[in-house]
C-alpha positions as CSV (number, residue, x, y, z in Angstrom):
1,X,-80.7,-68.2,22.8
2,X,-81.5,-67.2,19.1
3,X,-84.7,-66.3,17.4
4,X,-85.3,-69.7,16.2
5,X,-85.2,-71.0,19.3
6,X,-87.5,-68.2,21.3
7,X,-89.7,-69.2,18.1
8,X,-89.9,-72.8,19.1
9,X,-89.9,-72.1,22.8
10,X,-93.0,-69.9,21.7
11,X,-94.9,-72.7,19.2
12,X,-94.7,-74.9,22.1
13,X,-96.4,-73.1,24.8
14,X,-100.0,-73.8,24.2
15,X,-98.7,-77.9,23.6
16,X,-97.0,-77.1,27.6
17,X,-100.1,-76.1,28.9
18,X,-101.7,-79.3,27.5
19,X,-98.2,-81.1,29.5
20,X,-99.3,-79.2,32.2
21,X,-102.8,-80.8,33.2
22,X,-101.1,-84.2,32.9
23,X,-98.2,-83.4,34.8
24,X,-100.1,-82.3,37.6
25,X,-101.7,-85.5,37.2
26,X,-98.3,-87.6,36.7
27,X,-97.2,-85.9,40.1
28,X,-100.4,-87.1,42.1
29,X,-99.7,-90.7,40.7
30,X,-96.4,-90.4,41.8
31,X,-97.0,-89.1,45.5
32,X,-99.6,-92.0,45.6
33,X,-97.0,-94.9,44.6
34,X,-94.7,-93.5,47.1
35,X,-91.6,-91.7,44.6
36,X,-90.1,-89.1,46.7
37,X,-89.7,-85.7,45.7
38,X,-86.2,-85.8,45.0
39,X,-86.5,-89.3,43.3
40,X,-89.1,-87.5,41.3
41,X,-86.9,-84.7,39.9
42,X,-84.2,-87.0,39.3
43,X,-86.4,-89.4,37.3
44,X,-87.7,-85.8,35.5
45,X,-84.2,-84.6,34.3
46,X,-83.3,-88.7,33.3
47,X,-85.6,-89.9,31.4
48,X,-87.9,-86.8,30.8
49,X,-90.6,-89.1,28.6
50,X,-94.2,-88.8,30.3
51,X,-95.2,-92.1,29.0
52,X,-92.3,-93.8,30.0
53,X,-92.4,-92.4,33.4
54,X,-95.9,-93.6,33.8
55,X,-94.7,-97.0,33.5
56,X,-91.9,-96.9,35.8
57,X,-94.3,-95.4,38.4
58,X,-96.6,-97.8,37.9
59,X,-94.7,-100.4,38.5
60,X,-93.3,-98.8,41.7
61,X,-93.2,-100.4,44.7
62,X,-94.6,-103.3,43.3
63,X,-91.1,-105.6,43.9
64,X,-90.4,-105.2,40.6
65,X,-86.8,-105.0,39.9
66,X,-85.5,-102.1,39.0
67,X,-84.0,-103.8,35.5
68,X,-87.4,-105.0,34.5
69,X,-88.6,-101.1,35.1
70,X,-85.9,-99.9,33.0
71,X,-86.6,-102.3,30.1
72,X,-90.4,-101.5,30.4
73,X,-89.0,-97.7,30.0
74,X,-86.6,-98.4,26.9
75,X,-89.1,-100.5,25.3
76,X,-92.1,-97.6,25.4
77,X,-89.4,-95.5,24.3
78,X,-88.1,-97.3,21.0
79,X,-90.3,-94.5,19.0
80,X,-87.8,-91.9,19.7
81,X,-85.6,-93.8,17.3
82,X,-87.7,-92.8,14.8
83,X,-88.6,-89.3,16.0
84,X,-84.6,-88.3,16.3
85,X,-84.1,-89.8,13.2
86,X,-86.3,-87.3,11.7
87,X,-84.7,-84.5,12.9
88,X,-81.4,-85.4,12.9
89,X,-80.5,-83.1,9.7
90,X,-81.6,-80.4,12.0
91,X,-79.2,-81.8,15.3
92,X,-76.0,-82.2,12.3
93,X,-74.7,-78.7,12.8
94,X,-74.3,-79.1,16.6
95,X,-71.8,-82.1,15.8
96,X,-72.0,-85.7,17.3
97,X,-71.8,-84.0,20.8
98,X,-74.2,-80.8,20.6
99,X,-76.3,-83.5,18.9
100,X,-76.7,-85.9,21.7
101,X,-77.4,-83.6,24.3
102,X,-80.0,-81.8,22.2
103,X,-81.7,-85.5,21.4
104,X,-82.3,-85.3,25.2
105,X,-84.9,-82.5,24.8
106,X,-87.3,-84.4,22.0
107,X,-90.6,-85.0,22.8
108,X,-93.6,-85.7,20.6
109,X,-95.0,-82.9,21.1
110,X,-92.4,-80.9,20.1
111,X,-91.0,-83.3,17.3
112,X,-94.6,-82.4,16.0
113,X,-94.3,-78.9,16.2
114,X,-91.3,-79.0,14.3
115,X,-92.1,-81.2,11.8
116,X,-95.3,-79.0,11.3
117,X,-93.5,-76.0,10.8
118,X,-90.6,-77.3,8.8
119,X,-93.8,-77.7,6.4
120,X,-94.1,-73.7,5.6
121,X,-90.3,-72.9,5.8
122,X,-87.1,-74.0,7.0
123,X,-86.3,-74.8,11.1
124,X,-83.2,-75.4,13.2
125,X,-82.2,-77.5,16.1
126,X,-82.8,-74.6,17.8
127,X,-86.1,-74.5,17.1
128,X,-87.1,-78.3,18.1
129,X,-84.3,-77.1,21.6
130,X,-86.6,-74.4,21.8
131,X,-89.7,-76.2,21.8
132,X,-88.2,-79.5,24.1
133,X,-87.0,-77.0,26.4
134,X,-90.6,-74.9,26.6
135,X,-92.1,-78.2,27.1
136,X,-89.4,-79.8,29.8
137,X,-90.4,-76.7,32.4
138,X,-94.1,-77.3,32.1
139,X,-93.4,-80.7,32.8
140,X,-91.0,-81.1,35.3
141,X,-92.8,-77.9,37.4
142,X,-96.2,-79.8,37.2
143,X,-95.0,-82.8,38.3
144,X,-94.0,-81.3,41.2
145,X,-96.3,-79.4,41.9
146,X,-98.7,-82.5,41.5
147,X,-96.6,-84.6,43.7
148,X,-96.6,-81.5,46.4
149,X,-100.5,-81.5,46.1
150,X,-100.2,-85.5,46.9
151,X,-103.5,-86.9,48.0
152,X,-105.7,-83.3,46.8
153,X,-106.6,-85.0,43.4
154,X,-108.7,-88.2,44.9
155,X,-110.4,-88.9,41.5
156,X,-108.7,-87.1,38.4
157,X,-110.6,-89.2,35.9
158,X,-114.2,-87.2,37.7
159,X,-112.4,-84.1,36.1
160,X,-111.2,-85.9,32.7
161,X,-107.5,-85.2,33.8
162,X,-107.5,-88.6,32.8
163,X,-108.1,-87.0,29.2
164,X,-105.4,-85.1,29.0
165,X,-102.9,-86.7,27.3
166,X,-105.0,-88.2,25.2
167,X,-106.5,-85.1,24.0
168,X,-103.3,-83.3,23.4
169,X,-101.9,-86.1,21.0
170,X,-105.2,-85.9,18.7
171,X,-105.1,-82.1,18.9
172,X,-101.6,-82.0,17.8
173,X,-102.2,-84.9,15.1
174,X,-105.1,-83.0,13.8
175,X,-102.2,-79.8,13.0
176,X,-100.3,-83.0,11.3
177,X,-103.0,-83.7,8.8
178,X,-102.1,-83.2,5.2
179,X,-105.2,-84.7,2.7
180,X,-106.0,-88.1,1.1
181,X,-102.3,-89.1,1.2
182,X,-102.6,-89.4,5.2
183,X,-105.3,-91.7,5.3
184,X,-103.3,-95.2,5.4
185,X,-100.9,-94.4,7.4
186,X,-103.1,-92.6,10.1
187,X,-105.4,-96.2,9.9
188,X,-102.4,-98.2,10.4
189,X,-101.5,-96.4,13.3
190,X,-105.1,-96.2,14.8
């Protein structure tokens, strides 16, 4: 581990504790639709996207095949094209290899991160590693430990758990802001 990554894995620990409310959350759902543990941490080190996660569980159990799941997944996920694209001059020193590995570990919250901090001076790969790892264990140890809690959550909305992705997103948009220039671009996307 270098500097630049400890940095990253550092930026991103207030954005994991923000991962970690919905994670617990994810991991309640999860119990509830019947995903095993091991099914769980298999889907976490796969496909490690929250939102796309959601989706599949959702449609768990539901006689859905699994194809259709998968497709549902890909098809919440097409942003990442765009968010790897972005930080591909960062991935380039890795080569093609290193690269696609590292691609495994972006996230929008830290793709954010990065992007912010690129802003007041130059990052690595190791930096946005360093944050995609930091936010990886908050994940994948609260959905676990949400799923181990199973039923204990009976209404998370009562608590606004429910919230709590929502509520990280605009926190970390509001560190995204940058004046008058952003104001078509943040309307199109509301």
């Amino acid at each position: 581990m270098n500097q630049d990554f400890r940095l990253g894995f550092r930026a991103s620990i207030p954005t994991g504790i923000g991962v970690l409310v919905y994670g617990l959350v994810f991991g309640v759902l999860a119990a509830e639709k019947g995903v095993t543990a091991p099914q769980l941490a298999f889907m976490n080190t796969i496909v490690f996207s929250g939102s796309a996660q959601l989706i599949v569980v959702g449609m768990w159990g539901g006689g859905v095949p699994a194809w259709q799941m998968a497709l549902a997944a890909a098809v919440v996920n097409v942003r990442y094209f765009l968010l790897t694209a972005a930080v591909a001059p960062l991935l380039t020193p890795f080569g093609k290899l290193g690269a696609a590995w590292r691609v495994h570990f972006v996230t929008d919250e830290n793709w954010a991160i990065t992007m912010a901090e690129s802003r007041k001076r130059a990052v690595t790969g190791s930096f946005l590693l360093g944050g995609g790892v930091c936010v990886g264990l908050f994940w994948f140890v609260s959905v676990m430990a949400g799923h181990g809690m199973g039923f204990t959550i009976p209404s998370p909305e009562r608590f606004g758990l429910d919230f709590a992705f929502t509520a990280l997103f605009a926190a970390l948009a509001v560190t995204m802001w940058r004046g008058k220039r952003d104001v078509i671009p943040w309307a199109v996307s509301a």
